[in-house]
C-alpha positions as CSV (number, residue, x, y, z in Angstrom):
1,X,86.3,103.8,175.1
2,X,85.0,100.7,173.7
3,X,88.4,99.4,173.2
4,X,89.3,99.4,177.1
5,X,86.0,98.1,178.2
6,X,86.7,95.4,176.0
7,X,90.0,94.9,177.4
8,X,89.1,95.6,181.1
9,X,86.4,92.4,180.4
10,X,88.9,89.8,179.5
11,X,91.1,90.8,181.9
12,X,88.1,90.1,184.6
13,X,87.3,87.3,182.9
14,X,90.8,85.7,183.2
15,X,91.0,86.4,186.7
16,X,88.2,84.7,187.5
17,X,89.8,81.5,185.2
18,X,92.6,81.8,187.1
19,X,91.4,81.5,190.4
20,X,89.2,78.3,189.6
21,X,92.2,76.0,190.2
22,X,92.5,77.1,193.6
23,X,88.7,77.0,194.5
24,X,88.8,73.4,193.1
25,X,91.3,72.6,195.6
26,X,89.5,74.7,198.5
27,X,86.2,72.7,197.9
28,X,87.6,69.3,197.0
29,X,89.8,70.0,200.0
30,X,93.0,68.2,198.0
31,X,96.2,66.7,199.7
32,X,99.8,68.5,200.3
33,X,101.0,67.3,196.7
34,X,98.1,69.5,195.0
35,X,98.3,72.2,197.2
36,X,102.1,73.1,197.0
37,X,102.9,71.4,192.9
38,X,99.7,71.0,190.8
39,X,97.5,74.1,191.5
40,X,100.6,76.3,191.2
41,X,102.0,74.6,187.8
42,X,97.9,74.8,186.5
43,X,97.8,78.8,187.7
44,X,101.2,79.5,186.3
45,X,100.2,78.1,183.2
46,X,97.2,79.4,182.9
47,X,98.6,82.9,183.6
48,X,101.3,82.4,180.8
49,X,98.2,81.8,178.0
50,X,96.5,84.8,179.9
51,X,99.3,86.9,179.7
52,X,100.3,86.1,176.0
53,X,96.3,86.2,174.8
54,X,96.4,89.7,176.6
55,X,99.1,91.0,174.5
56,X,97.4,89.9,171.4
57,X,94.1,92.0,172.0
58,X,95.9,95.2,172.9
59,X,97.7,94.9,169.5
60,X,94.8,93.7,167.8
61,X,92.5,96.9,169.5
62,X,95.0,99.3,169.0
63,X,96.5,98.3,165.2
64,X,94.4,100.8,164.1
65,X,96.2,103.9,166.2
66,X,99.5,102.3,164.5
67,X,98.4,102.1,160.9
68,X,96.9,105.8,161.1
69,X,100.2,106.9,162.3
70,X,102.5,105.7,159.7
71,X,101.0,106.9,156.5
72,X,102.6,107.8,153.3
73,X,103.1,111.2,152.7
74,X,101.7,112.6,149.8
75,X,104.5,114.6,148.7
76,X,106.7,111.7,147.9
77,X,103.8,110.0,145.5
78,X,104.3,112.8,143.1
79,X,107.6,113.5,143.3
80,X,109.2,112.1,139.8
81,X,112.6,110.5,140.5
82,X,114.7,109.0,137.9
83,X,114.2,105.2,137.6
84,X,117.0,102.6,136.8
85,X,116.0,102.6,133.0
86,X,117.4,106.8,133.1
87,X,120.4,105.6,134.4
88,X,121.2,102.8,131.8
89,X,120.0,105.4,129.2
90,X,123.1,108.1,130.6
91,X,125.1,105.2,130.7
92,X,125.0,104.4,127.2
């Protein structure tokens, strides 16, 4: 529960970073060249860190779910196998 509040806030929060380019551009009321190149190109990158920062915290959040699911099995620890100093022994 905690773990999707978390990631429901940054997501918020990065919407709201996104948009600030284009309310810059509202209020400063900027020419043609900002309008249709540089608040884009600033948005699009924005949205590339956003995306890729994104994809980090779900892994980080949910490493946990991943590690509990691969665990060693128990069976194999005691399980006594021949080691590579049996085999040189029957070698000899």
């Amino acid at each position: 529960m905690l773990k999707s509040k978390i990631i429901v806030a940054y997501r918020i929060i990065s919407v709201l970073i996104l948009s600030i380019p284009t309310a810059i551009n509202i209020y400063v009321q900027g020419d043609i060249v900002n309008s249709i190149v540089a608040v884009p190109l600033i948005t699009l990158g924005l949205s590339g860190i956003a995306i890729f920062i994104d994809g980090k915290l779900e892994s980080l959040l949910n490493r946990e779910e991943l590690l509990s699911a691969f665990k060693i099995p128990v069976l194999n620890i005691y399980l006594k196998l021949p080691t590579i100093a049996w085999y040189i022994k029957s070698v000899n």
